[in-house]
N, C-alpha and C positions, 0 to 999 in steps of 0.2 A: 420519440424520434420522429423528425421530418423531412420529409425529402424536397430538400430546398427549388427545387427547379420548378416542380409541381404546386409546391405548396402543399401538400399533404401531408396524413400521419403513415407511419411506418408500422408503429406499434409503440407499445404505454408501456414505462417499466417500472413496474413497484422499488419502490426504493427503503419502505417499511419505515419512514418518519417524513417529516415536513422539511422539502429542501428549501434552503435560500443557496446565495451565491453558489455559483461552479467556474471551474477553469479546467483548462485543458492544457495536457503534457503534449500536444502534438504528435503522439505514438499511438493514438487509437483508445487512449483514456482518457476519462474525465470523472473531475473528481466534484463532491457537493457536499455543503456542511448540511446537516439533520441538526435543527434548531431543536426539536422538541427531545431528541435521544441524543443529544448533545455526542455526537459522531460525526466521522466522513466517511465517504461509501465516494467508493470505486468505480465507476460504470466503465462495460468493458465496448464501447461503439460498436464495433466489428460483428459483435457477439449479439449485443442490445442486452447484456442479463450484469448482476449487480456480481463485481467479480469478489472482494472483500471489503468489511468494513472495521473501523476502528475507532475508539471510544478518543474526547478530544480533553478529559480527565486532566489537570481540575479545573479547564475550562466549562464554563458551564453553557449553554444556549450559545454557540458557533451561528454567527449571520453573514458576515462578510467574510472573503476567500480572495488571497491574491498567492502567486506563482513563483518559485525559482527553479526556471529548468535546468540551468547548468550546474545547482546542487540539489535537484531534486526534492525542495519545500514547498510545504503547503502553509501559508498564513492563515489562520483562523481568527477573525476579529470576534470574542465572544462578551455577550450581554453581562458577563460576570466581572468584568472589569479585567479582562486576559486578554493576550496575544498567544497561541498557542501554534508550535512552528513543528509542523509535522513532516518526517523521511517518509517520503508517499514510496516511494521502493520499501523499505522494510516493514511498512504500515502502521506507525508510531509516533507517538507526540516526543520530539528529543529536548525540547525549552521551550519555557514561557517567557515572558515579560509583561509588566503592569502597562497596564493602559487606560484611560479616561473611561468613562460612564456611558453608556448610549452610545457605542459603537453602529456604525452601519454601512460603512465604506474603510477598503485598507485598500495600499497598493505597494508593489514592491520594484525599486530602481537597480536594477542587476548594477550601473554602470558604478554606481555609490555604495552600493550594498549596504542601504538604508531602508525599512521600511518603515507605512505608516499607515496610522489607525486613526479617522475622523472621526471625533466622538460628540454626541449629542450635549456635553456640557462643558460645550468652546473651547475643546482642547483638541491640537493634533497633536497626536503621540510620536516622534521619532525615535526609532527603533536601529540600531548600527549592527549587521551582520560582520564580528569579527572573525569568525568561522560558521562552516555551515551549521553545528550546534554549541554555538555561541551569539547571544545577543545581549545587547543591552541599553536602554533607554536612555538617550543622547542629547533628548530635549523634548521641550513638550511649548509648543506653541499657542499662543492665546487666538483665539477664531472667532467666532461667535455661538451665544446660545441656538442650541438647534442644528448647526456645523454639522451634518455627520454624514453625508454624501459626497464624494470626492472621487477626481479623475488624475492618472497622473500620465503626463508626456513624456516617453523613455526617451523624444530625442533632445527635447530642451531641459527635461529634470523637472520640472514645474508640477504643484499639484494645484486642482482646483477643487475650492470646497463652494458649496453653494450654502445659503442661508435664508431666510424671511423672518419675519416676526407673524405672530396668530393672535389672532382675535380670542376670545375667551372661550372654553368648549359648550357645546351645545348644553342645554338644560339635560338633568338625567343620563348623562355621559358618564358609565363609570371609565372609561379613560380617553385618552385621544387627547383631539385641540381642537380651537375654532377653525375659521376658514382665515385664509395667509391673508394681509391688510395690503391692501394697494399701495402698490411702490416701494412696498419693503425689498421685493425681491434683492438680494448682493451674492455679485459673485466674488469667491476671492482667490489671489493670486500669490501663492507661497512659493519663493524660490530662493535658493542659498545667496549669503552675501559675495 
């Protein structure tokens, strides 16, 4: 925790696995998927201690995290090829939905009650909240290879994925990629018809 004015630490708070993305319910929680214990854990701000956590089964490695506070959902983009849409009030996964490869970015539009999952093998997943545990994949959009970072605008609807192409990976690289090749960079611009 930091104390924004200052700049400094407050204090560390174990969280007992490797966080990626978090979001916050604006009530003094925030929430963080645990890539490696494939869970979300609760942080209670007020408190600074881990108030509960819950398994994101049968998503597997949970990376990206997007928000519905007016039904209280937690989106889980995980590296298992899932969406897993957890009641952060009762502390539970209540549906999944399939999603692309290489997730790393989701977001969710309250206004459409659609959400989405940018995935590493130039798919964005659309996701259609017909109830708050009810979803189901509405379309899947062609992006680019690599695609898997994305921003979304609640007030124009719009998401934006970024993209590059890579060089070849280094020699003796058991994974990764090369360095991005000049002037690949593309951003792109996904918005309904």
């Amino acid at each position: 925790m930091i104390e924004p004015r200052a700049g400094s630490v407050i204090t560390n708070i174990p969280l007992g696995g490797k966080p990626e993305y978090g979001a916050s319910s604006g009530d003094g929680k925030v929430y963080a998927n645990l890539t490696d214990t494939s869970e979300v854990v609760e942080i209670d701000a007020n408190a600074a201690t881990v108030a509960r956590r819950w398994s994101t089964a049968p998503c597997k490695q949970p990376v990206a995290m997007a928000i519905d506070i007016a039904h209280h959902r937690l989106f889980s983009g995980c590296r298992s090829g899932v969406m897993a849409v957890s009641d952060y009030q009762a502390g539970k996964v209540v549906a999944t939905a399939p999603i692309g490869t290489g997730v790393d970015g989701v977001g969710f539009d309250a206004a459409s009650g659609n959400a989405f999952s940018a995935n590493a093998d130039g798919t964005l997943t659309v996701i259609h909240q017909g109830a708050p545990d009810q979803y189901n994949v509405i379309q899947t959009v062609q992006t680019a290879p690599g695609a898997r970072n994305m921003g979304l605008d609640p007030t124009n609807h719009r998401v934006f994925i970024v993209s590059a192409k890579f060089g070849p990976a280094p020699p003796g690289a058991n994974r990764g990629r090369g360095a991005v090749l000049p002037g690949s960079f593309t951003l792109m611009v996904i918005e309904r018809d």
